[in-house]
C-alpha positions as CSV (number, residue, x, y, z in Angstrom):
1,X,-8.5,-8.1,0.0
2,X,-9.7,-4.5,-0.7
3,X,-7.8,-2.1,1.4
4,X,-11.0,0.6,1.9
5,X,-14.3,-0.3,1.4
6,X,-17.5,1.8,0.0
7,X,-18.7,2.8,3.9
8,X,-14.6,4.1,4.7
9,X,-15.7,6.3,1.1
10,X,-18.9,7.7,2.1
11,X,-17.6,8.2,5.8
12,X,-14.3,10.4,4.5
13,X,-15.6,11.9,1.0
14,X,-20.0,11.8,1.6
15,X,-20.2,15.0,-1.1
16,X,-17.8,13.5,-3.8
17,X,-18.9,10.1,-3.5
18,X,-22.5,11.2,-4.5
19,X,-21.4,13.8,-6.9
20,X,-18.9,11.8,-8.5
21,X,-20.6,8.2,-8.8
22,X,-24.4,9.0,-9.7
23,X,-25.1,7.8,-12.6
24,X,-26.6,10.0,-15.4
25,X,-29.5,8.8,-16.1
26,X,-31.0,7.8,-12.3
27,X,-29.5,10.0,-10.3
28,X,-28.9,6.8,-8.1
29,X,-25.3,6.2,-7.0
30,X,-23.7,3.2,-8.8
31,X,-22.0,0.8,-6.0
32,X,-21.0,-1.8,-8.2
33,X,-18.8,1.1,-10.3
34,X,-17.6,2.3,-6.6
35,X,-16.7,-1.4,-5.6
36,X,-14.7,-2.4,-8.7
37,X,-12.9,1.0,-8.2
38,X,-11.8,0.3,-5.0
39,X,-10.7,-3.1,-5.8
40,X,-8.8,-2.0,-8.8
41,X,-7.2,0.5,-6.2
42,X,-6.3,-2.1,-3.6
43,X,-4.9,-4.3,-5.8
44,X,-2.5,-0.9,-7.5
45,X,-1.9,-0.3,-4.0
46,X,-0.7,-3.8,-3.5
47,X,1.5,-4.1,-6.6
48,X,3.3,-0.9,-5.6
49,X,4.1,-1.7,-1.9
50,X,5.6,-5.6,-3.1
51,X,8.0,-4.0,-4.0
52,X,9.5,-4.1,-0.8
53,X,6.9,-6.1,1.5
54,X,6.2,-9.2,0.5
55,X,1.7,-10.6,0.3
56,X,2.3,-12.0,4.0
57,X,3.9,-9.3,5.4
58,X,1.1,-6.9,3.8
59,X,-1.5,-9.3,5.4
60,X,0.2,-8.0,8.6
61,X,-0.7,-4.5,8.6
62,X,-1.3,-3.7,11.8
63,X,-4.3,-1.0,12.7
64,X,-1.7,2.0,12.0
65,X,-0.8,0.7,8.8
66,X,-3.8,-0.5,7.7
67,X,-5.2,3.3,8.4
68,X,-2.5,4.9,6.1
69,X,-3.2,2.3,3.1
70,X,-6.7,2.8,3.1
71,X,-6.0,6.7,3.0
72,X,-4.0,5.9,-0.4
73,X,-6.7,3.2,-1.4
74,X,-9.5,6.2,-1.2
75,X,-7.3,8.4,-3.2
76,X,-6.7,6.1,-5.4
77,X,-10.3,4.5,-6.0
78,X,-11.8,8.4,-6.1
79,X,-9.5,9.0,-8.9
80,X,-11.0,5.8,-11.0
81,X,-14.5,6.4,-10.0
82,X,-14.1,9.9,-11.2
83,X,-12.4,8.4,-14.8
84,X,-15.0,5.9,-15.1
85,X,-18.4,8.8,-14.8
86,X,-16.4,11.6,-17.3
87,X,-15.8,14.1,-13.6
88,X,-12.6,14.4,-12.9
89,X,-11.1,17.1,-11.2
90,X,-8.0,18.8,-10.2
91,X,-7.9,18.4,-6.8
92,X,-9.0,14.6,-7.6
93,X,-5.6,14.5,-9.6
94,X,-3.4,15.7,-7.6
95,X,-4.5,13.9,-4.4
96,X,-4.1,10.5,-6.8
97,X,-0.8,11.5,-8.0
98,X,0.2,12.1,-4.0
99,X,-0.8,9.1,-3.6
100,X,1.2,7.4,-6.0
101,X,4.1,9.2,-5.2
102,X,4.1,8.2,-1.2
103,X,3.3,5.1,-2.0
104,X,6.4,4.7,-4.1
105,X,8.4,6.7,-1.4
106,X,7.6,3.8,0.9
107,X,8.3,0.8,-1.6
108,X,11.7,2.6,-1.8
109,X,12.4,3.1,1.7
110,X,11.6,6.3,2.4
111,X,9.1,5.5,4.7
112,X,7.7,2.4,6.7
113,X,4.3,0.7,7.7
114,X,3.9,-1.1,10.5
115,X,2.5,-4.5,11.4
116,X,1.2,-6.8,14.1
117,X,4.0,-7.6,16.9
118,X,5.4,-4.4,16.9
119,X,7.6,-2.4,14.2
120,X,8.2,-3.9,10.8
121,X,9.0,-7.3,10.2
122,X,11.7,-9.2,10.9
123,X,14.9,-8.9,8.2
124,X,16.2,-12.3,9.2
125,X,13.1,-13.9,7.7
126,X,14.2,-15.8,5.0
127,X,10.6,-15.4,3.6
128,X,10.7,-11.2,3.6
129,X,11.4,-10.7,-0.2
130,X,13.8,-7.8,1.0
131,X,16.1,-10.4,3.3
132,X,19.6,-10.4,2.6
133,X,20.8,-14.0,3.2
134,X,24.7,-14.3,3.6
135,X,26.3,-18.1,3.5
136,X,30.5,-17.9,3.5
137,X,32.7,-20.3,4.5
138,X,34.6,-20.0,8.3
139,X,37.7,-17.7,8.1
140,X,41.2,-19.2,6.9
141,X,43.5,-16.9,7.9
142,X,42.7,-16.0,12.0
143,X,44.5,-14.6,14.7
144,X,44.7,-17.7,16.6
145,X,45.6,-19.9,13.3
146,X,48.7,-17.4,12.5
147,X,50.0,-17.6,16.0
148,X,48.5,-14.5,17.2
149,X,46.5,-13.2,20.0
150,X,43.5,-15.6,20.6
């Protein structure tokens, strides 16, 4: 699943898109460079944020979260694109590095996304990858068993 797609690129970035995907020769933008730049940067996204949120609960994004991964994915994606024709810039750089660098922030739990039903999901879900599961037996020594208050 690609996080941002070629229209969410031309819609945000119309100038660099052209000036940074035409190929040489033609003059004629290369989609199929674009494309496998924004998959490459969806699935960079992805690897990053498993480290806390597990492929179902990333299939959850709700429309907030969805909107702030797709921000990263462009960042991201404009970053290859601009590797992969020889122009990259500074400004191209340092909005890739950002990128990384919030994306990370959120892995570690410096931030949140959000999901469908509200919030983020649940941490008694013994499928979230982050869920703590606690299994001990019942209590030996109690109040009531040492002749105590009940």
């Amino acid at each position: 699943m690609a996080y941002a797609t070629i229209a969410d690129l031309e819609e945000r970035y119309p100038d660099e898109l052209v000036l940074l995907a035409a190929d040489g020769a033609t003059g004629l933008r290369d989609d199929d460079r674009i494309t496998a730049a924004l998959d490459d940067a969806s699935i960079e996204v992805k690897s990053i944020l498993q480290a806390r949120y597990s492929a179902a609960e990333l299939a959850l994004l709700d429309a907030d979260g969805l909107a702030i991964v797709k921000v990263y994915t462009m960042d991201i994606a404009l970053f290859r694109i601009a590797i992969s024709f020889s122009r990259l810039t500074d400004d191209i750089r340092e909005r890739y590095k950002s990128a990384l660098k919030r994306l990370e922030a959120i892995a570690a739990g410096k931030g949140a996304l959000t999901f469908t039903g509200g919030g983020t999901p649940d941490p008694n879900d013994a499928s979230s990858q982050n869920a703590v599961l606690v299994s001990a037996p019942e209590r030996v020594f109690t109040r009531a068993r040492q002749g105590g208050l009940p």
